[in-house]
C-alpha positions in Angstrom: -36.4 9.7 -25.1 -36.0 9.7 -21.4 -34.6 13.2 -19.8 -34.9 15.3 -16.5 -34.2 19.0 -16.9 -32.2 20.9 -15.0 -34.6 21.7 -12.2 -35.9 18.4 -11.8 -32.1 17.6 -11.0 -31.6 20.3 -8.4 -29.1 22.2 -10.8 -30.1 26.0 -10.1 -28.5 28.8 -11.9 -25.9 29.4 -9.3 -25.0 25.4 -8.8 -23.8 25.3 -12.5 -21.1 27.9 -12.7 -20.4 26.5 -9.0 -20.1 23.0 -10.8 -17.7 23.9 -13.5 -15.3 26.3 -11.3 -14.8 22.8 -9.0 -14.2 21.0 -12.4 -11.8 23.5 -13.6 -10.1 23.8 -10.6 -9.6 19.4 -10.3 -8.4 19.4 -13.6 -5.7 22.2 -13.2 -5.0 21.3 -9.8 -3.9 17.6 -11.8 -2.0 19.0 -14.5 0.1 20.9 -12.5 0.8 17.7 -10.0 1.3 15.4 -12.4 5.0 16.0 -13.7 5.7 15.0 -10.5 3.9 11.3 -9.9 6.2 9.2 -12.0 6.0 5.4 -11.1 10.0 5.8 -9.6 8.8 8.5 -7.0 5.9 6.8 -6.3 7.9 2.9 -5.9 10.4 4.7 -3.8 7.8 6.1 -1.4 5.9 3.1 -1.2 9.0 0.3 -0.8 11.3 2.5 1.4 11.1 3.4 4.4 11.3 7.2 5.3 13.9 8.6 7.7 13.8 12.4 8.5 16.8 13.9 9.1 17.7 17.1 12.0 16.8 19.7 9.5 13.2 18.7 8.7 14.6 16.8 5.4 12.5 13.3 4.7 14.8 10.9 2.5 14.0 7.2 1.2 16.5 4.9 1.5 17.0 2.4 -1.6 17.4 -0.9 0.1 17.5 -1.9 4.0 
């Protein structure tokens, strides 16, 4: 069986903790953004366009 070890792959003792913190982190990071990437939010971004009102406020309008 073919097979490189860990130092024949650059992986040192500090990259590996390193290496599943970043995992960790991407995987949290999209559980927590997920709830709000439903395929409604995400048509009316894409198909509307955008208009920003006084107060900072960005709202999609459903059909031009």
């Amino acid at each position: 069986m073919f097979a490189f070890t860990l130092s024949e792959i650059v992986l040192a003792p500090l990259v590996i903790p390193l290496l599943f913190f970043i995992v960790l982190f991407f995987l949290l990071s999209f559980i927590l953004t997920s709830k709000n990437m439903d395929i409604q939010g995400l048509l009316r971004v894409l198909y509307s366009k955008p208009v920003r009102r006084i107060d900072g406020r960005v709202e999609y309008l459903r059909d031009l």
